[in-house]
C-alpha positions, 0 to 999 in steps of 0.5 A: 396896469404896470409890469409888476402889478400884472405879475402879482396878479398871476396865480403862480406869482401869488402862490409862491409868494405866500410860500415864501411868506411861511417859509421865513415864519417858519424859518423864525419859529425854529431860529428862536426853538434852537438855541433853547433845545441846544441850551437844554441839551447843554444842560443836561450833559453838564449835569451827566457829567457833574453826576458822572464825576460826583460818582468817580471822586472819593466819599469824604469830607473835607476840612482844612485840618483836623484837631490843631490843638492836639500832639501829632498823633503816634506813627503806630495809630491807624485810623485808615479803615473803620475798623481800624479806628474803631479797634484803636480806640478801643486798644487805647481806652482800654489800656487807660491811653485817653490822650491818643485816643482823642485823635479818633474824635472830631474836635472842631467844635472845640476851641483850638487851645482846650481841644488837648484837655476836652479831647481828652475827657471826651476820649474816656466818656466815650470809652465809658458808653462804649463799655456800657451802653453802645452795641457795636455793629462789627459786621457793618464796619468795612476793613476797607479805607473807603468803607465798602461792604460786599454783599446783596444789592438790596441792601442799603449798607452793601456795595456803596462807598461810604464816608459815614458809618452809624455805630449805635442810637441812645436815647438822649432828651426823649429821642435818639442821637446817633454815633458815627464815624465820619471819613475826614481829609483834613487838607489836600495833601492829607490821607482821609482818616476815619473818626468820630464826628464831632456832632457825636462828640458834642452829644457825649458829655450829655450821654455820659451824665445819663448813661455813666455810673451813678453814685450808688454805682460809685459806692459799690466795692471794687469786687463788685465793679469787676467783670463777670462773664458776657461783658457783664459786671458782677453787680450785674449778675447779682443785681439783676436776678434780685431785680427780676424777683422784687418786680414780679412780687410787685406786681402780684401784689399790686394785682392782688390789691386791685382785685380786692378793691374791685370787690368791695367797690360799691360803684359800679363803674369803679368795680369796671375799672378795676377788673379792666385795669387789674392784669395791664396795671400788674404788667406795667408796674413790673416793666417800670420797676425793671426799666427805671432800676436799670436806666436811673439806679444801676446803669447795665452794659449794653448787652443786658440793655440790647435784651431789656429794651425790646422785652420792656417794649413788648411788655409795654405794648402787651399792657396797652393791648390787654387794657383795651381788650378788657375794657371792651370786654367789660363794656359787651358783658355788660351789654350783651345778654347772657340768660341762655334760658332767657335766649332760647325764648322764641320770642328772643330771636332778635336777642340771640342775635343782638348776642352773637353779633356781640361775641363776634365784635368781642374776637374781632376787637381781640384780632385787631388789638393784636395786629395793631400791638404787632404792629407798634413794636414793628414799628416802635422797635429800633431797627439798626439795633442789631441785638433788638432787631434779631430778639423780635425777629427770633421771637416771629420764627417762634411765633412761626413754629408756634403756630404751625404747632398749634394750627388746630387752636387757629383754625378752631378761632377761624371757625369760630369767627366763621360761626359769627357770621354765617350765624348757623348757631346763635348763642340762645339757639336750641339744636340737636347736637350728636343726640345731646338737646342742646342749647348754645351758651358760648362761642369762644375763641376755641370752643362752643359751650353748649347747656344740655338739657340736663343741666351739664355742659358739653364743651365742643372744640369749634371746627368739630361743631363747624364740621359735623352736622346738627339740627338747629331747632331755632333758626329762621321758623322755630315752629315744629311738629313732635311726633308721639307714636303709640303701638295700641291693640288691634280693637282699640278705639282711635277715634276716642283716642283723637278727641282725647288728644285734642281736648288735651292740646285746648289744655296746654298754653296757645303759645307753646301749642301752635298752629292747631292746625297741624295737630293731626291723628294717623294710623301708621301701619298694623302688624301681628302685634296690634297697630301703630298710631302717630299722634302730631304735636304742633310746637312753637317753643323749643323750650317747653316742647319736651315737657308737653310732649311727655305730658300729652303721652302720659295723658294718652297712656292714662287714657288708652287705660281707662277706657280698657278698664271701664268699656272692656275694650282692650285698647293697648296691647297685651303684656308678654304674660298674656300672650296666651290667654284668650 
């Protein structure tokens, strides 16, 4: 063996060359790691750094120039800040300058020979929408070139630059173009200015076709196309109150139509459909009637349209919302038996229960058809209108201030879902109710109806039936005993009594009078005035007990009597007249 096979053949030998072995893996494994790692550390400062200066430049867009085709602009014109330029445009439409005007407007789009002219044009139908339909956000706009509000940092429109500012959304086509002002630095050496973009520009002719005057507007009398109070025109003022009265008076009338239909309607589901559909077709006809004479007849300024559209939005929604809830309603009556004399059959049970589940589903699809209405004009309603936003926030502090005024009439409806389903009074059930032998009729929202035995109705809010105690005589086992007690002479013959009440009890229905083997006959105590019988009156109707109990104690009295007169056996006590004789 040579030098170096004996060295390989060393223990340590073997073990530092394996050593060295993994040392160049590992040497490798990290040479190809590195560079990798450093390239993505690279990369993530390069983008720290580009975000870092996205944030440190100014907030504009950038165009090579703004509105070639027009005259320089007057040195008097400031459009540095959207205020400025928004009060600029409209010191100048306002004073009929249209052509200075159309500096404030984006016309790229425009082709550069026609931008004079349209700019023009554009200037005055925009000061048209302005006027009448556009709401502006003056608390929005910042006084600042940069576009800056102070305020809280959890809102979106506060402590940020800006270089797009939302003025107002119409609805144009079935949805909703905004109006903008844009920042523009029209060149390097340019100063930014503000003005509007000219993706609002190219909306305006469309928005003016819908929104401008209409050619019964046009025929009005100068007198009439002047201001009134408010921004509003005198044709407005006059138009308007007019207006409300002819879509109430429609309304009534088309109310008053569908209830006559409804009753000489021979089919069935016709006469449904018309009492479902009388007050949601009443509602709908005067918001439309409203809607479409002040967006399509006698266009109205933004303010009147500010206040119509959240009420039209609630009215719409309130229609939709009544229509469901009395097409169910309609649809439980139907369904749901309402006999309370029929019901409170103990063999009924499972009726009075079919009828109460019924009631509770009928609160239930009411609870929900008002959150889910509730929520609609949340949701349907347009948030960056100021004027709408704050007429639904003003009408929720009402419906605040409402509620914790009228937190007995909420709390009787909990009660009376509470009712529902703990089912401690179902609709049919019998019960003993402050001494009044009652049975349940109805579970409203605020009241339970309860039919007294007399025939009269006594109308108790919920949450004082809830609160006071009753005796419920249908509830799980309707079987009973009544008790007859009967004060009867120190001599009488109770045993005779005994057999005359049984045979009297063989007498009467076996269904209302059951298990016999309740019926019993015990003396109850005796005093100086003679003694005290208890004669036990099994019951398994609560309906019918009343009149067999008075029958039974008729029938005992007669009895009692006639043995007296025929045995000559004082069997009652005796009268206060004869107190003294022997």
């Amino acid at each position: 063996m040579n030098k170096r096979g004996a060295a390989l053949n060393c223990p340590n030998t073997r073990y530092i060359a394996l050593s060295m072995q993994r040392l160049a893996l590992l040497s490798r494994a990290f040479a190809s790691v590195i560079p990798r790692f450093l390239g993505a550390f690279v990369l993530a400062l390069a983008m720290l750094a580009a975000a870092a200066s996205g944030q440190a430049q100014e907030a504009w867009f950038e165009t090579t120039e703004l509105n070639p085709g027009l005259p320089p602009p007057p040195e008097t014109l400031d459009r540095g800040t959207p205020m400025a330029a928004l009060e600029s445009f409209i010191y100048l439409t306002d004073n009929g300058h249209y052509s200075d005007a159309a500096h404030i407007l984006d016309l790229s789009d425009l082709p550069q020979a026609d931008q004079a002219v349209i700019g023009t044009e554009r200037a005055f139908q925009l000061s048209v929408l302005m006027e009448r339909k556009v709401v502006v956000p003056w608390r929005k706009l910042a006084d600042r070139p940069d576009g800056w509000l102070s305020g809280s940092a959890e809102d979106n429109d506060t402590g940020r630059v800006r270089r797009s500012l939302l003025i107002d959304r119409l609805e144009l086509g079935g949805h909703d173009v905004p109006l903008r002002l844009n920042r523009i630095k029209p060149g390097e050496d340019a100063e930014p200015v503000w003005v509007f973009s000219r993706q609002s520009i190219d909306n305006i002719p469309h928005l003016h076709a819908q929104y401008g005057p209409t050619e019964l507007e046009t025929m009005l009398p100068d007198w009439l196309r002047i201001r009134a109070f408010w921004g509003m025109y005198l044709w407005e003022v006059l138009f308007l109150p007019l207006l409300l009265v002819g879509a109430l008076m429609a309304g009534w009338f088309a109310f008053g139509i569908m209830r006559r239909l409804g009753e000489v309607a021979k089919r069935r589901w016709m006469r449904f459909m018309l009492r479902s559909f009388r007050w949601p077709a009443a509602i709908v006809l005067c918001a439309a009637i409203i809607g479409t004479a002040t967006s399509r007849v006698l266009v109205v300024s933004g303010f009147i349209d500010a206040v119509l559209s959240p009420i039209l939005l609630i009215a719409y929604v309130t229609a939709g919302t009544l229509a469901i809830v009395f097409t169910f309603d309609e649809i439980f009556d139907r369904i749901s038996p309402n006999n309370a004399y029929e019901l409170a059959d103990p063999m009924n049970a499972h009726m009075r229960s079919i009828a109460t589940t019924i009631a509770a589903a009928r609160k239930g699809v009411i609870v929900i058809a008002v959150l889910v209405a509730s929520g609609v004009i949340l949701v349907s309603s347009n948030a960056d209108n100021t004027l709408g936003l704050s007429l639904l926030a003003s009408a929720g502090a009402v419906t605040i201030v409402l509620g914790f005024a009228a937190r007995e009439v909420l709390g009787n409806i909990l009660a009376s879902i509470q009712i529902a389903l703990n089912r401690s009074a179902r609709i049919g059930d019998q019960l003993i109710f402050e001494g009044h032998f009652c049975t349940v009729e109805r579970i409203h929202f605020t009241y339970v109806q309860l039919l007294n035995w007399n025939g009269t109705r006594l109308i108790v809010p919920v949450s004082y039936f809830v609160s006071d105690a009753f005796e419920n005589w249908s509830i799980e086992d309707h079987a009973m005993v009544r008790p007859i007690i009967l004060t009867l002479s120190q001599n009488a013959d109770v045993a005779a009594l005994r057999r005359v009440f049984f045979n009297l009890l063989a007498q009467e229905d076996p269904n209302d009078v059951k298990p016999m083997d309740k019926a019993k006959v015990h003396v109850l105590e005796q005093d100086a005035f003679g003694i005290k019988v208890r004669f036990e009156l099994p019951t398994d109707n609560a309906a019918t007990f009343w009149d067999i109990e008075c029958r039974v104690r008729e029938e005992l009295l007669a009895a009692a009597a006639r043995m007296e007169k025929e045995d000559d056996v004082r069997m009652l006590p005796p009268a206060p007249a004869d107190m003294g004789k022997p």
